[in-house]
C-alpha positions as CSV (number, residue, x, y, z in Angstrom):
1,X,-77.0,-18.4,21.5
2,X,-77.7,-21.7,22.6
3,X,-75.0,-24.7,22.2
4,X,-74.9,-27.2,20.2
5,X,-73.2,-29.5,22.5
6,X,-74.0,-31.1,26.2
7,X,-72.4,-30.0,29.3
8,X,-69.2,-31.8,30.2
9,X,-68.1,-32.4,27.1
10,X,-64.5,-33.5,25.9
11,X,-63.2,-33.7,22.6
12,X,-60.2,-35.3,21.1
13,X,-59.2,-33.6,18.0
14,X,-57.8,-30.3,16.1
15,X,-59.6,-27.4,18.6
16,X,-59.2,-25.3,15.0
17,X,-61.5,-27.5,13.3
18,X,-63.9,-28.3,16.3
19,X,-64.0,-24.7,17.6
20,X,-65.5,-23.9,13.9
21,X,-68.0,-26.0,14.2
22,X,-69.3,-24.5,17.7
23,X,-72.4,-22.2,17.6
24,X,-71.3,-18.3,18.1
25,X,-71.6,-16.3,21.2
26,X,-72.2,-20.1,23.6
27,X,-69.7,-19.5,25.9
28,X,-68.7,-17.4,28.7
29,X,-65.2,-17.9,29.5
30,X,-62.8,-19.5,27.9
31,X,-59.0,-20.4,29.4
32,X,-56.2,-21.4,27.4
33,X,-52.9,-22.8,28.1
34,X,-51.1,-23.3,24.8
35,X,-47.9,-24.0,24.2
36,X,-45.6,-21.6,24.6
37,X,-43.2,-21.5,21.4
38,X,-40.2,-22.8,24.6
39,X,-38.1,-24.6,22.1
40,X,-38.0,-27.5,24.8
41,X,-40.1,-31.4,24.7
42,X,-42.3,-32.3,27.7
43,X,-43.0,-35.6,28.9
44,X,-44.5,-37.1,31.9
45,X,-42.5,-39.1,34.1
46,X,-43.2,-42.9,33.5
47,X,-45.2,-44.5,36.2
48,X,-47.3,-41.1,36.8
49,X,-50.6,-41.0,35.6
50,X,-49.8,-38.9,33.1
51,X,-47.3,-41.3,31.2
52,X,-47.5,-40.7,27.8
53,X,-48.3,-37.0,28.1
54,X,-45.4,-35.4,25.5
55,X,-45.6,-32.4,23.0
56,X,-42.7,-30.7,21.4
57,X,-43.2,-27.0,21.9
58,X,-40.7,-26.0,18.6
59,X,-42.3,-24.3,15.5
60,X,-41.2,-24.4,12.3
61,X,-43.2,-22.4,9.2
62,X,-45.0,-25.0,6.9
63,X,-47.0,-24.3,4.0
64,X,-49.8,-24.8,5.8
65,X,-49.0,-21.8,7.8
66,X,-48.8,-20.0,5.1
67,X,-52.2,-20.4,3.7
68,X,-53.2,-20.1,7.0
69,X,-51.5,-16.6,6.9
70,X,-53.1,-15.8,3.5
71,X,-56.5,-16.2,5.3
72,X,-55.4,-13.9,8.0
73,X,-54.9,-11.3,5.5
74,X,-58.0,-11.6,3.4
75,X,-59.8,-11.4,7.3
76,X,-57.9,-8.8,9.5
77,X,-55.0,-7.1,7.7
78,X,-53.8,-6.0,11.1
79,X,-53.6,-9.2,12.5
80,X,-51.7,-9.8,9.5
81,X,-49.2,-7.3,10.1
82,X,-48.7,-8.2,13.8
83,X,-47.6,-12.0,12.0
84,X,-45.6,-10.7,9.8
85,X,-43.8,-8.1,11.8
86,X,-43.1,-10.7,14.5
87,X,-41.3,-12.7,11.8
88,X,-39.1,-10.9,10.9
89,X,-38.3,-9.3,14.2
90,X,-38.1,-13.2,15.8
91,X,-37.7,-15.7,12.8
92,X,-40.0,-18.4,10.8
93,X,-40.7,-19.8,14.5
94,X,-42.7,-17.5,16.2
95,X,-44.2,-16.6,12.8
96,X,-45.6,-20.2,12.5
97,X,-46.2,-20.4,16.2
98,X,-48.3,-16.7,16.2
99,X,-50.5,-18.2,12.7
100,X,-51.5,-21.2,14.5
101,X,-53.0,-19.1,17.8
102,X,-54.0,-16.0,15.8
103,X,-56.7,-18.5,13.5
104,X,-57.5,-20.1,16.7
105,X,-58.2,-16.5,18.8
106,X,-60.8,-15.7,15.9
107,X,-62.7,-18.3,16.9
108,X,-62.5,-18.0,20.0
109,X,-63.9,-14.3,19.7
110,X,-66.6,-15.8,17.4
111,X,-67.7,-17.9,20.4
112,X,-67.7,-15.6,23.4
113,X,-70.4,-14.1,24.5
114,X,-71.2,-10.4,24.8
115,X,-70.3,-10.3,28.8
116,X,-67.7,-13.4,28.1
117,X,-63.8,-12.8,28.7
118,X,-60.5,-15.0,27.8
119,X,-57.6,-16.1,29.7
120,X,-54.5,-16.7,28.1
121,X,-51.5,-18.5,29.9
122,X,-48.3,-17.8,28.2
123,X,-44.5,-16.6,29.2
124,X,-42.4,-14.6,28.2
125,X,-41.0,-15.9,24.9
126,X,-44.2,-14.9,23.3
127,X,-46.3,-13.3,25.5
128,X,-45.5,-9.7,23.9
129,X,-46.6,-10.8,20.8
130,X,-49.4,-12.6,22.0
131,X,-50.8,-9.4,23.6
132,X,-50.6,-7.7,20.2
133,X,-52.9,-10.7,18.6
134,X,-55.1,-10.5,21.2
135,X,-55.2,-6.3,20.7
136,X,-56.2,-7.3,17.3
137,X,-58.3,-9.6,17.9
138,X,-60.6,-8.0,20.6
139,X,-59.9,-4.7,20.6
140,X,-57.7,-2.4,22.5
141,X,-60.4,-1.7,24.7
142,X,-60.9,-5.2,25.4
143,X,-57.3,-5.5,27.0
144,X,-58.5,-5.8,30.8
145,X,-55.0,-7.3,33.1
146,X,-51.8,-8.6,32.5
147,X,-51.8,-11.1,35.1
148,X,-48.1,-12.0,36.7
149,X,-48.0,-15.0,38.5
150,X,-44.8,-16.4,39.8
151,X,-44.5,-20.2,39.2
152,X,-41.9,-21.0,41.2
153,X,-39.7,-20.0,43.8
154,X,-36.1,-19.5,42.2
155,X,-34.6,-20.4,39.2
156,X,-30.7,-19.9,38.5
157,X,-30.0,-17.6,35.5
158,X,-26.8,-17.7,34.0
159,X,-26.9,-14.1,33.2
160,X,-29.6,-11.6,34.6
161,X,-32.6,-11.7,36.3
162,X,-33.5,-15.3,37.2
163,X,-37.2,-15.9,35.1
164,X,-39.7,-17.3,37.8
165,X,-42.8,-16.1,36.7
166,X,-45.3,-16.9,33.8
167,X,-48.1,-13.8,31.8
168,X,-52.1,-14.8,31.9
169,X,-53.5,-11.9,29.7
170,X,-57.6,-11.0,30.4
171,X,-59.5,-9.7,27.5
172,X,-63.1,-9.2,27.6
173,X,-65.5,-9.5,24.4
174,X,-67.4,-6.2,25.5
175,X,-67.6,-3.7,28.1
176,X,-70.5,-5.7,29.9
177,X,-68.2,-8.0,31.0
178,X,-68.9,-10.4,34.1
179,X,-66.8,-9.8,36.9
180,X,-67.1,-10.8,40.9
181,X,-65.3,-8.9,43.3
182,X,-63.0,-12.0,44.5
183,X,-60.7,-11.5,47.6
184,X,-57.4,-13.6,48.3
185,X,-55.7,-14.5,51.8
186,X,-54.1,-11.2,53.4
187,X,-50.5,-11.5,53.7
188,X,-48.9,-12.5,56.7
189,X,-47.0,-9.6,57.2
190,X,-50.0,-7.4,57.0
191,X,-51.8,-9.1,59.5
192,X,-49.2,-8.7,61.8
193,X,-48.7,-5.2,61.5
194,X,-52.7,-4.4,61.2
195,X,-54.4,-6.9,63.6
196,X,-52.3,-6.8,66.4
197,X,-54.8,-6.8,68.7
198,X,-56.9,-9.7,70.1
199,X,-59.6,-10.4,72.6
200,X,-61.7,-13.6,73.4
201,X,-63.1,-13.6,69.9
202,X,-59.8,-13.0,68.2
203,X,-57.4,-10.8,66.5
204,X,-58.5,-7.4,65.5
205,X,-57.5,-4.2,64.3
206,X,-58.8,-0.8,65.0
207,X,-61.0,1.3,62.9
208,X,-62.1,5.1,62.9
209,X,-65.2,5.7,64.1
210,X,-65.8,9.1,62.6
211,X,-65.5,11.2,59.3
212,X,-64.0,14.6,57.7
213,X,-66.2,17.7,58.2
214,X,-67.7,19.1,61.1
215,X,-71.5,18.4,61.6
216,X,-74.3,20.6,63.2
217,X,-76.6,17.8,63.9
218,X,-76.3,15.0,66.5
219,X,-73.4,13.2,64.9
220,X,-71.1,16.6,65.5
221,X,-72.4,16.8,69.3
222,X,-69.9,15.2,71.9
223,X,-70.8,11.7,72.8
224,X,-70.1,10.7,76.5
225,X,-68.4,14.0,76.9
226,X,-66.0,13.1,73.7
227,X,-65.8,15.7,71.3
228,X,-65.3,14.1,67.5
229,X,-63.0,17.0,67.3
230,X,-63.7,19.0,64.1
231,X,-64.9,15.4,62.3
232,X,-68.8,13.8,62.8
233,X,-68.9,10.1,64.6
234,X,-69.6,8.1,61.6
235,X,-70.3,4.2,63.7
236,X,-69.2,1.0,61.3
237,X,-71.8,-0.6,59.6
238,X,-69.9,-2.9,57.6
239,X,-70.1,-6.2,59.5
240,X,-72.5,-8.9,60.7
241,X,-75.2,-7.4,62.2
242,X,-74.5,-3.9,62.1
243,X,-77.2,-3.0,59.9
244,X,-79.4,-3.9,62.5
245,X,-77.8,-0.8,64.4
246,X,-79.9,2.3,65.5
247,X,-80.3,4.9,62.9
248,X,-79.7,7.6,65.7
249,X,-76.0,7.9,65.7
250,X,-75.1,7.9,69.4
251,X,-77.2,5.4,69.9
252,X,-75.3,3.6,67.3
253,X,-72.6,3.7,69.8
254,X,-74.1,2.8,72.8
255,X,-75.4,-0.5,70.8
256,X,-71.5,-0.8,69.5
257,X,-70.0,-0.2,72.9
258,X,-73.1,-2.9,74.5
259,X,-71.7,-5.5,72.0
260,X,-67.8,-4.9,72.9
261,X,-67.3,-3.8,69.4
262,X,-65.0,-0.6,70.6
263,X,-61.8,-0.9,71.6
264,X,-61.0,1.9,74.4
265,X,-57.6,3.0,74.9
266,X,-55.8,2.8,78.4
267,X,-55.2,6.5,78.6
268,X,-58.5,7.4,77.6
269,X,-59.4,9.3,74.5
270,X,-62.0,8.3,71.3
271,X,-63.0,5.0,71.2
272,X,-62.0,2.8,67.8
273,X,-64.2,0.1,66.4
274,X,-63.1,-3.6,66.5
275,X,-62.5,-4.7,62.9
276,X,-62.2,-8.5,63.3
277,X,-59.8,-10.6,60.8
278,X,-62.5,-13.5,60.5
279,X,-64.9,-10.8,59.7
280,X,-62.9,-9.3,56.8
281,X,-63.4,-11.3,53.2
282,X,-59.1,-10.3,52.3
283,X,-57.8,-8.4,50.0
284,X,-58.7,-7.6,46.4
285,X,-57.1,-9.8,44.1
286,X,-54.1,-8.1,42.2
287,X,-52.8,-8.6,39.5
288,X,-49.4,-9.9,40.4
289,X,-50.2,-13.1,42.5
290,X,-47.5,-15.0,44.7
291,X,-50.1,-16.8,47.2
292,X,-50.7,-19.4,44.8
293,X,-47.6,-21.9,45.2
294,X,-46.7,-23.7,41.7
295,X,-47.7,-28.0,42.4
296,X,-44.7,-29.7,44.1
297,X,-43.9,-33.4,43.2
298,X,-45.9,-34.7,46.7
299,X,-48.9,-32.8,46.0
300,X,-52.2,-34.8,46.2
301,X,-53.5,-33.3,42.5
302,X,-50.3,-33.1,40.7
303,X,-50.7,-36.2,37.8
304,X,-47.6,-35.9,36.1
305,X,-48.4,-33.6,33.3
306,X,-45.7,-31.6,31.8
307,X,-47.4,-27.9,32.2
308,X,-49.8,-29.1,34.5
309,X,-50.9,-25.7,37.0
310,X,-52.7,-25.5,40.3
311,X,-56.3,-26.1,41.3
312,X,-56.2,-22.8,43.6
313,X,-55.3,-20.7,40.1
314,X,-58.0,-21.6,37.9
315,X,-60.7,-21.3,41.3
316,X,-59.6,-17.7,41.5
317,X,-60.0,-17.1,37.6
318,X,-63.5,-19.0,37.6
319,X,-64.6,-17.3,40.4
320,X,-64.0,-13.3,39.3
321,X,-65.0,-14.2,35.8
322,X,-68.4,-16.2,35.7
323,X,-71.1,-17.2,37.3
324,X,-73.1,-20.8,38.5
325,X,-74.3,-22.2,35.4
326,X,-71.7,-20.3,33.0
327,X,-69.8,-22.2,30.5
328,X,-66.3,-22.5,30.4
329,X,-64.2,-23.4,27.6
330,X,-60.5,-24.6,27.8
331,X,-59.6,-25.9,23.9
332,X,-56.0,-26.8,25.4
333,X,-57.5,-28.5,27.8
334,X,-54.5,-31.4,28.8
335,X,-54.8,-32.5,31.9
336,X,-58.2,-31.0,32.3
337,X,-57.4,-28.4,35.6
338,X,-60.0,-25.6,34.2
339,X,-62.7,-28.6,33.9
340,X,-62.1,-29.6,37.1
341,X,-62.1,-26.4,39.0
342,X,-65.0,-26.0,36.8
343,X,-66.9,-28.8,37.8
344,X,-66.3,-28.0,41.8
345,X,-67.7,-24.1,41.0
346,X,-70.5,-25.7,39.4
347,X,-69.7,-24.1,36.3
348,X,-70.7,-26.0,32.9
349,X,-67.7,-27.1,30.7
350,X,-66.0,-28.3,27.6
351,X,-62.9,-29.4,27.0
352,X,-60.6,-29.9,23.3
353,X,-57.0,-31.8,23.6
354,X,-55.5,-32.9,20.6
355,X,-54.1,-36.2,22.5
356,X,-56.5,-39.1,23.4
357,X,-54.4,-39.0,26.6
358,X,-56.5,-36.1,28.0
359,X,-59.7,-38.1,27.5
360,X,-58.3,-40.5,30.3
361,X,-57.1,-37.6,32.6
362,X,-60.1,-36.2,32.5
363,X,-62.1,-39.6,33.6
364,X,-59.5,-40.3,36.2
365,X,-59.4,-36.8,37.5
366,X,-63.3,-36.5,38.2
367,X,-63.4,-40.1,39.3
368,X,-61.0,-39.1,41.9
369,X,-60.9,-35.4,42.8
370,X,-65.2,-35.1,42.4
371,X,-66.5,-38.6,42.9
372,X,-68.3,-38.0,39.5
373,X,-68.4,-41.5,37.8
374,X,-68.8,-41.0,33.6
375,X,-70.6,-38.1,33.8
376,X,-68.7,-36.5,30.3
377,X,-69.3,-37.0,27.1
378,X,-66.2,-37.9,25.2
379,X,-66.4,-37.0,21.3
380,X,-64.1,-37.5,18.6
381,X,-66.6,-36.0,15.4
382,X,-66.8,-31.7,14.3
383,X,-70.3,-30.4,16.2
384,X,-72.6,-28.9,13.0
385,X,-73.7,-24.9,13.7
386,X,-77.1,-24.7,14.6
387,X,-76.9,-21.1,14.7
388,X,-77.1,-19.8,11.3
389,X,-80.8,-20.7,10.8
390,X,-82.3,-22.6,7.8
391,X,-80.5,-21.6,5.1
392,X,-81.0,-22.9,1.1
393,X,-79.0,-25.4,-0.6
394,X,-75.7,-24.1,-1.1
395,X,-75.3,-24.7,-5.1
396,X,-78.5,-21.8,-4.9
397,X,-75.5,-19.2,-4.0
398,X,-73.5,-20.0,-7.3
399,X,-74.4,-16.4,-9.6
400,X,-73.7,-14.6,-6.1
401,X,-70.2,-16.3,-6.2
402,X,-69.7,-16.3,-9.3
403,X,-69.9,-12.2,-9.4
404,X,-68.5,-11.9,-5.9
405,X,-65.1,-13.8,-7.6
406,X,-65.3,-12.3,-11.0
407,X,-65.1,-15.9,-12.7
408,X,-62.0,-16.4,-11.7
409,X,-61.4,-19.6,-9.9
410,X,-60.5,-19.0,-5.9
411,X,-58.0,-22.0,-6.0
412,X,-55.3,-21.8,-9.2
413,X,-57.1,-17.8,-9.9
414,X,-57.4,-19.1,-13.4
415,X,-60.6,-17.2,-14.9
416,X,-63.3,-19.5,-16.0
417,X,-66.4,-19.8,-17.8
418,X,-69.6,-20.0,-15.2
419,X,-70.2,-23.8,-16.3
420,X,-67.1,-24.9,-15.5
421,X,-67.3,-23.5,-11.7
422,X,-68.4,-25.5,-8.9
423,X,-69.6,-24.9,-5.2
424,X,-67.2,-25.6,-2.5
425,X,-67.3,-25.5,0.9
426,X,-64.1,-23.7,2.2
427,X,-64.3,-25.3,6.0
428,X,-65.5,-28.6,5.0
429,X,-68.7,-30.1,6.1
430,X,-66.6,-33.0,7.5
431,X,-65.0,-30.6,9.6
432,X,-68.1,-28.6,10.8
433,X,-68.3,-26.3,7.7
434,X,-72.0,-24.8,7.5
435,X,-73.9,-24.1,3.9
436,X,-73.5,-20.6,4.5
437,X,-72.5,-18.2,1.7
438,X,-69.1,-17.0,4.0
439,X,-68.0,-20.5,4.3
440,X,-68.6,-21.1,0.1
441,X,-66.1,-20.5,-2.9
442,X,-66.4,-21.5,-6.6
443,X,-63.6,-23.7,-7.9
444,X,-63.0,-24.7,-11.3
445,X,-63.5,-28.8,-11.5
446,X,-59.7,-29.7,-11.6
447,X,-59.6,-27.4,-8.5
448,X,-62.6,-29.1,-6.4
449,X,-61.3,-32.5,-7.0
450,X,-57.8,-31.7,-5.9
451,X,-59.3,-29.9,-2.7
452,X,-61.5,-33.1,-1.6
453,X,-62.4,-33.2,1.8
454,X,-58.7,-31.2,3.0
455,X,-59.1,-28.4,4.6
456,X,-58.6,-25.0,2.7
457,X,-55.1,-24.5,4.1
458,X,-53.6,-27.7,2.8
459,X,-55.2,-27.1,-0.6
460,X,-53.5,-24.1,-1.1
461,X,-50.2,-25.0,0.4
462,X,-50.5,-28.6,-2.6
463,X,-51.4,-25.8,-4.9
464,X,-48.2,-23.8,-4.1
465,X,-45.9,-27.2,-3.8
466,X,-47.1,-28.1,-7.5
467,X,-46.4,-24.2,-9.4
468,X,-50.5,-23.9,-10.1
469,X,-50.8,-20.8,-7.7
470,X,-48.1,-17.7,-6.7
């Protein structure tokens, strides 16, 4: 589906309210790095060019959570149990905190494509329960890594095992998912015990140049009076230029042994193949990752924001889990990392940040770090879905409604006479509600006025607050 929205796009406002007015199945990948339900208030140092940067990560439950949770349960009764359960098991705090992300997840799901995927940053105060939302929300089969990445180096514990290490959790939308094989830097301690060997074009480390099973062609036959011994030569194609080699395989050999690609052993014996380090791409990326060193105060990106994480992170993720030209989404966007590592992968991008602060970060950032001068758009409205097609005016839905509800009024659930019902939209239009009959709700006239322009979570919660619903 095509966006309703330009490329490099930032908003400042509620990513609930903009994310619903975003056109289904638009993006590709989507990285989030919400709060973490800590208990503990950030704020960037003053002076650093995040100043100003603050957010209390402490939940309490509101009535607006609880409508909030009401909807939950009308849409996915087992997201609704997850909730629940966590309440009780954790208290009204990670109860509120699990409503807010489990509304936002929806629509995140709404909005990923079929071959999309999400990354979701979190610890571990929540990150079990997260991983249960997120099984909910996309499926068991959709669970594709727990990602362990430790943050820093050591952290004293009073008692127990000293926490240095923070949860991204993968989920894909389907089983087409993208994914690139991506490589990281081999350790240190491999390549000394692996390449030790090195000649005028570096270090090296010696591969097998033949195969299980005997063979009764030319590959089984002795070459240069060396028997393979029970095995077949099997010559390395797997590096530049070797697929240029002859198909006849001792002649293979003569070409590797022309080209100083075989390393012969003092004593004599088989030959090995030369398998140089700048020749190898490194290892497949795991999923526990220490190479990537949290920011220290001195570093050259580092602005100061509270939960601000490195460049080299967000490369790797973009890199295994999208293409040039993909669209990423990061709707806690902050200090705007994922748009930047974005924007050097030519990826397209769109940020959300509930603080106008991240508007500026995001300027000074790409100014700085990418040279690009103004190049985002910076919007504060609700995008309008483009993606529903043209659909009749939504007062035409009203005897649909009106049956669906059976009269009865869906804000004080009073029972009402069909005249005395009225059309309302339950995501606003203000707040990127489409006329579409799953966004529309009769209400009985005392009902419509009360609601206004709020959203439906804050009606319900003044309609609790004042005894007119249970």
């Amino acid at each position: 589906m095509s966006a309703n929205w330009k490329n490099r796009t930032l908003w400042t406002g509620d990513n609930l309210d903009i994310m619903r007015g975003m056109n289904g199945a638009s993006v590709d990948l989507i990285y989030l790095d919400p709060p973490f339900n800590s208990n503990r208030d950030y704020a960037a140092p003053i002076g650093s060019e995040a100043a100003g940067a603050a957010f209390k990560d402490t939940w309490t439950l509101s009535d607006v959570d609880e409508a909030w949770h009401g909807e939950i349960a009308e849409r996915d009764p087992a997201l609704y149990a997850i909730v629940d359960a966590a309440g009780m098991a954790h208290g009204k705090g990670m109860k509120s905190y699990l409503i807010m992300m489990a509304v936002r997840l929806m629509e995140m799901k709404r909005l990923l494509k079929d071959t999309g995927s999400i990354y979701l940053h979190c610890d571990p105060t929540a990150g079990h329960y997260l991983k249960s939302l997120m099984d909910a929300v996309f499926g068991k089969d959709g669970f594709c890594s727990e990602i362990v990445w430790k943050r820093t180096s050591a952290h004293s514990a009073t008692k127990g095992w000293g926490p240095v290490h923070d949860t991204i959790l993968m989920y894909s939308a389907g089983p087409d998912f993208t994914w690139n094989r991506t490589f990281e830097p081999y350790d240190p301690e491999y390549v000394d015990n692996f390449y030790r060997h090195k000649d005028e074009k570096g270090r090296y480390r010696i591969g097998d140049l033949t195969a299980s099973g005997p063979r009764t062609g030319e590959s089984g036959q002795p070459w240069r009076g060396i028997d393979p011994g029970g095995r077949h030569w099997a010559p390395s194609r797997s590096f530049p230029g070797g697929e240029d080699l002859p198909a006849s395989t001792h002649a293979a050999l003569d070409a590797l042994d022309r080209m100083e690609r075989l390393h012969w052993p003092e004593r004599g014996g088989k030959p090995g193949f030369k398998r140089y380090l700048h020749e190898m791409p490194g290892s497949v990326i795991q999923d526990v990752v220490t190479d990537i060193r949290p920011l220290s105060h001195a570093a050259k990106e580092r602005t100061g924001y509270p939960t601000q994480k490195p460049l080299a992170l967000l490369d790797r993720i973009i890199r295994a889990s999208s293409n040039e030209g993909d669209v990423l989404m990061d709707p806690f966007c902050g200090c705007a990392t994922a748009l930047v590592a974005a924007e050097k992968l030519q990826r397209q991008w769109l940020g959300i940040d509930l603080s106008p602060l991240a508007a500026k970060l995001v300027k000074m950032r790409m100014e700085k770090e990418l040279g690009l001068f103004s190049r985002h758009t910076h919007r504060t409205d609700i995008p309008r879905r483009t993606d529903l097609g043209e659909l009749p005016n939504y007062r035409t839905h009203k005897h649909t409604l009106y049956g669906r509800q059976e009269g009865v009024c869906a804000g004080c659930r009073v029972m009402f006479p069909f005249r005395n019902m009225t059309v309302d939209h339950i995501v606003p239009r203000a707040r990127g509600g489409a006329d579409h009959p799953e966004n529309l709700q009769l209400l009985c006239g005392a009902c419509n006025s009360k609601k206004g322009a709020r959203s439906q979570e804050a009606f319900i919660a003044a309609l609790k607050a004042e005894g007119l619903r249970g």
